[in-house]
C-alpha positions as CSV (number, residue, x, y, z in Angstrom):
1,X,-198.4,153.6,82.2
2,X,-199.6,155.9,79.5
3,X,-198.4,155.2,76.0
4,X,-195.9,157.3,74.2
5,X,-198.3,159.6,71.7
6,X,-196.0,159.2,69.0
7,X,-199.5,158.2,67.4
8,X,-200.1,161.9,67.4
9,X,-197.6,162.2,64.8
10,X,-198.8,160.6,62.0
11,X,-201.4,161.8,59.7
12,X,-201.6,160.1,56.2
13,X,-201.3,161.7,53.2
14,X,-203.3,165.0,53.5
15,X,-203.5,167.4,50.8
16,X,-202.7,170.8,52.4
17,X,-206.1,172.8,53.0
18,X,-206.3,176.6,54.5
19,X,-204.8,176.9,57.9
20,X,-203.0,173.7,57.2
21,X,-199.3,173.0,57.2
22,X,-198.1,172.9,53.4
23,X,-196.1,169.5,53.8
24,X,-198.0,166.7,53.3
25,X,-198.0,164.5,56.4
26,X,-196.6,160.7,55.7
27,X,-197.2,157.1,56.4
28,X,-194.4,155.1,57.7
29,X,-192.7,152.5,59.1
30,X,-190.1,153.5,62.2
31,X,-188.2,151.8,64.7
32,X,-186.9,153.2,68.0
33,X,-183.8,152.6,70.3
34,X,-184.5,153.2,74.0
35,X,-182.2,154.5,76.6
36,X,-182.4,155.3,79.9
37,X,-182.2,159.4,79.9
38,X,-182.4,160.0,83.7
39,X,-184.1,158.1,86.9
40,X,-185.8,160.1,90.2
41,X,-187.3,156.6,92.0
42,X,-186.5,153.0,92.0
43,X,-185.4,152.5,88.2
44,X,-181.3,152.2,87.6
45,X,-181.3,150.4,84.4
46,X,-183.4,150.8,81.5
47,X,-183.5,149.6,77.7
48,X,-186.4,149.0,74.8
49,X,-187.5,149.9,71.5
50,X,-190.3,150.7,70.1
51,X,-192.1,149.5,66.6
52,X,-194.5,152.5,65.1
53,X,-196.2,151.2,61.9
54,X,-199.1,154.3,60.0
55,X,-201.2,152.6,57.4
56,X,-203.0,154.6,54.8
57,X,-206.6,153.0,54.7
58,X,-207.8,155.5,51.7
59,X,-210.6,156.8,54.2
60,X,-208.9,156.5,57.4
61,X,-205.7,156.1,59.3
62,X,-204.7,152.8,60.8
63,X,-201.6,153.2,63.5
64,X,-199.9,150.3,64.9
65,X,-197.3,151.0,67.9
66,X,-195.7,148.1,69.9
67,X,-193.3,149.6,72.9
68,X,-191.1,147.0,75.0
69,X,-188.8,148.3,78.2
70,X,-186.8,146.2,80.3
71,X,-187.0,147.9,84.0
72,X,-184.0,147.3,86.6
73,X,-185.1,148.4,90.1
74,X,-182.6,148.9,93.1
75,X,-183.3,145.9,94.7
76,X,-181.9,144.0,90.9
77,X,-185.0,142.9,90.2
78,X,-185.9,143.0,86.3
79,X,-188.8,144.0,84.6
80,X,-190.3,143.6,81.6
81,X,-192.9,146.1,80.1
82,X,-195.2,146.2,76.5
83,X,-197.5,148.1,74.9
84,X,-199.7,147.5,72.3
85,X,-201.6,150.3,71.0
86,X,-203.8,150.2,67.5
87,X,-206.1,152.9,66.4
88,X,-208.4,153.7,63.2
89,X,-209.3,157.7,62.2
90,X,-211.3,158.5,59.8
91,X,-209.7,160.8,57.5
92,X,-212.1,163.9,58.4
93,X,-211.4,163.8,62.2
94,X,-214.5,162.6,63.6
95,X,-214.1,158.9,64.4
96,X,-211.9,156.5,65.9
97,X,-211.4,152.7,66.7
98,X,-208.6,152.1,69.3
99,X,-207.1,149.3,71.6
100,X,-204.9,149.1,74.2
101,X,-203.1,146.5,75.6
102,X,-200.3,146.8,78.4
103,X,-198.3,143.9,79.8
104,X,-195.8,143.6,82.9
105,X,-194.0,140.2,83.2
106,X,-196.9,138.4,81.0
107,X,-199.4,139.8,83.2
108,X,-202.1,142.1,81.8
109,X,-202.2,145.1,83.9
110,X,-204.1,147.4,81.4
111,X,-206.5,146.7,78.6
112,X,-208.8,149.1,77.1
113,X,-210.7,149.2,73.7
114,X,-214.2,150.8,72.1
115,X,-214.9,153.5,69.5
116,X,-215.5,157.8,69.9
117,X,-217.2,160.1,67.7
118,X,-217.0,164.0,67.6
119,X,-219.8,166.3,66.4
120,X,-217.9,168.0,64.5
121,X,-214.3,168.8,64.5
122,X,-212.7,170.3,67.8
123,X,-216.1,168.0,69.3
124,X,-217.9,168.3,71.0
125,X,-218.8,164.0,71.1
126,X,-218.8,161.0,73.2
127,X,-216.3,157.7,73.9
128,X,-217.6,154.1,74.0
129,X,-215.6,152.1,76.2
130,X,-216.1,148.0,75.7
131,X,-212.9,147.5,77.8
132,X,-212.3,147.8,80.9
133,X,-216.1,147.9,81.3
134,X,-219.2,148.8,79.0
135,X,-219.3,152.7,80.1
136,X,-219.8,156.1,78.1
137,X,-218.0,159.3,78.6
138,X,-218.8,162.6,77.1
139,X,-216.2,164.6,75.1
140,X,-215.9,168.1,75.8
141,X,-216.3,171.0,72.9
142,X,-212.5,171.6,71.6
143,X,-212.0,167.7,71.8
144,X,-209.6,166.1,69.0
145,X,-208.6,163.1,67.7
146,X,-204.5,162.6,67.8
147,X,-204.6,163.5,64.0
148,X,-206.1,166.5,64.2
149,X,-204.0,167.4,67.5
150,X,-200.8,167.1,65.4
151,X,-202.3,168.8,62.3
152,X,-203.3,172.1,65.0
153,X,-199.4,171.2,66.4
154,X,-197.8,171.9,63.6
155,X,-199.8,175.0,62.0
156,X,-199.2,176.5,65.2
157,X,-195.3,175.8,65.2
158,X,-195.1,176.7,61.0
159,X,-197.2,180.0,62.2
160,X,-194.8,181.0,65.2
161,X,-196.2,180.3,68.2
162,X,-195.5,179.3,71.7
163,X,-198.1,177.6,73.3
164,X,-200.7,175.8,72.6
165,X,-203.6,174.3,75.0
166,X,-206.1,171.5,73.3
167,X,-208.1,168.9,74.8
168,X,-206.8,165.4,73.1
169,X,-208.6,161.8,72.8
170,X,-206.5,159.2,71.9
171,X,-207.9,156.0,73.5
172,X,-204.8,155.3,76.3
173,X,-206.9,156.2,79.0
174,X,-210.4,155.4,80.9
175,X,-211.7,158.6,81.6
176,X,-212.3,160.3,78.4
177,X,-210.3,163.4,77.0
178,X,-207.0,165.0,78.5
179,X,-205.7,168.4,78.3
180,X,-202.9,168.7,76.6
181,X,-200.3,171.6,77.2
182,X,-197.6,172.5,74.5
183,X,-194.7,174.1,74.4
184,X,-193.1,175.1,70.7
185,X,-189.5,175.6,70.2
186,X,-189.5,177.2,66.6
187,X,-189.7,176.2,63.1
188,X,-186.2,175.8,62.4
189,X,-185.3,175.5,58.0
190,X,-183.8,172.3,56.5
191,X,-180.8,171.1,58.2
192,X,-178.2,167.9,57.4
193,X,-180.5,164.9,58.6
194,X,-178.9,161.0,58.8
195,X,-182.1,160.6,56.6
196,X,-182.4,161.3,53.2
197,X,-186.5,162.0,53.0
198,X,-186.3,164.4,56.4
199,X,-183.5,166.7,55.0
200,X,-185.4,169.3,52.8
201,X,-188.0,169.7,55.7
202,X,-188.4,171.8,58.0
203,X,-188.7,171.1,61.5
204,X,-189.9,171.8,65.0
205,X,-189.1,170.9,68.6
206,X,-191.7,170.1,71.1
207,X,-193.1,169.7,74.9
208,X,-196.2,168.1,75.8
209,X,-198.0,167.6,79.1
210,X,-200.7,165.4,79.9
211,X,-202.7,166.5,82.5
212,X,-206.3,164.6,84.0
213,X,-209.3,166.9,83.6
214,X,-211.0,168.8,85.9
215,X,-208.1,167.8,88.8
216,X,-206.2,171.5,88.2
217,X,-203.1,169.2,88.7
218,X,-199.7,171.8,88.5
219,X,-197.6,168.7,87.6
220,X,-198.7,166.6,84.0
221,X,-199.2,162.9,84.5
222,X,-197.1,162.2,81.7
223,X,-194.6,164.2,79.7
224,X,-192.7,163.5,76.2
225,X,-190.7,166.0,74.1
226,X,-190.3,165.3,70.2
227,X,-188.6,166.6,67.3
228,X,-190.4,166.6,64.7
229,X,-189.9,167.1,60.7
230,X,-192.7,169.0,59.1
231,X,-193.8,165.8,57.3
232,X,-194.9,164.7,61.0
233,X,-192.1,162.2,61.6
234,X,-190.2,162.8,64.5
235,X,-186.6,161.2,64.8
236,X,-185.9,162.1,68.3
237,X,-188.0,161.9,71.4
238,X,-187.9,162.0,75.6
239,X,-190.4,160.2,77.6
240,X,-190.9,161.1,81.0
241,X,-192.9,158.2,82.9
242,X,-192.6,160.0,86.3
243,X,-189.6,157.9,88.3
244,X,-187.6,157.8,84.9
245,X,-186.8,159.1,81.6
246,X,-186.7,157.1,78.5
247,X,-184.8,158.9,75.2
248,X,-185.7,157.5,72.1
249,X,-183.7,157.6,68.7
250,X,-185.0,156.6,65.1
251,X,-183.2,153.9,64.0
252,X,-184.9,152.3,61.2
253,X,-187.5,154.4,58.5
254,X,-189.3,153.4,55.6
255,X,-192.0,155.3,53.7
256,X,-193.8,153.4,51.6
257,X,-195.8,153.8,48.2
258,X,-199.0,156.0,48.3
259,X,-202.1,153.6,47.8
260,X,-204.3,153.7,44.7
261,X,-207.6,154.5,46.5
């Protein structure tokens, strides 16, 4: 199961440069109630949260995201589900750490880790995988890092449009890049918020598909929505796994102090 790219939606920090959204996007701390939304397959019950933790390393990005279900199926058996995904990003988009590990009743059924590098920005560069086996996979031009995904996200949503097609690494995965798909529902002005720090901002609703390369697949492996607040924090999301839906709410939110770098 793919991880939630809520990672996506966290760059540290920035100062706004040309072309890029004028809110400065934040480090945080957020928790996440899980609900089951809807179910096509073998799921009836469903509950979890998820723990999403953005450091600001001065130089980089360090993201922390721990994601636990508990899985019903029709014949009552329960499930239990986790993922624990950690990444580094350098600060100018052109290198990343990540690590991956996903766990169903205790037993490891995913793990992946190693390090990419792009070129330049938008690639093009290569992935080195250390887990699940000492392999290297090129990156194609147009390539970014989830940072840099979210930054072209949200310019494009602040400038109006639509759509939006990017190739995305993010380190979930063991074949190198995915296309992305995006579909924008507006940049809508501040509006009454539960919390305080998202209020002023304005915000955006989004759709993303994740869809294998080179496979011309019609239907994305992996689908989430998000609303997000132009600070990159999004207090609402849907994840669709395929069989079932999960709807996430923010709970908890902390921002902390900038660092003295």
């Amino acid at each position: 199961m793919r991880h939630v790219i809520l990672a996506a939606a966290l760059l540290l920090g920035l100062s706004p440069r040309p072309g890029q959204a004028a809110e400065p996007l934040a480090a945080h701390k957020a928790l996440y109630d899980l609900t089951l939304e809807s179910a096509r397959g073998d799921v009836i019950a469903a509950s979890g949260s998820m723990a999403y933790e953005v450091t600001d390393a001065c130089d980089a990005w360090a993201v922390r995201q721990r994601l636990k279900m508990s899985l019903t199926n029709r014949d009552g058996q329960d499930i239990e589900m986790i993922s624990d995904y950690t990444t580094w990003e350098s600060k100018d988009g052109l290198k990343m750490r990540f690590r991956l590990r996903q766990t169903t009743d205790d037993a490891v059924t995913s793990e992946l880790s190693g390090d990419a590098a792009l070129d330049h920005t938008g690639g093009p560069g290569e992935v080195h995988y250390d887990m699940p086996a000492d392999t290297t996979k090129k990156l194609p031009p147009g390539t970014l890092f989830p940072m840099m995904h979210t930054e072209a996200l949200l310019q494009a949503a602040e400038a109006g449009k639509k759509f939006l097609a990017l190739p995305l690494f993010d380190g979930t995965g063991p074949d190198g890049a995915q296309d992305t798909a995006i579909a924008i529902t507006g940049w809508a002005k501040p509006a009454a918020t539960n919390w305080p720090v998202l209020t002023p901002l304005p915000s955006t609703r989004v759709r993303i598909g994740f869809f294998d390369r080179g496979k011309h697949a019609q239907v994305p492996d992996y689908e989430v929505g998000m609303h997000y607040w132009s600070n990159g924090i999004a207090d609402d999301l849907s994840m669709d796994f395929g069989d079932f839906v999960m709807h996430g709410k923010l709970s908890s939110l902390t921002l902390p102090a900038k660092p003295s770098c």
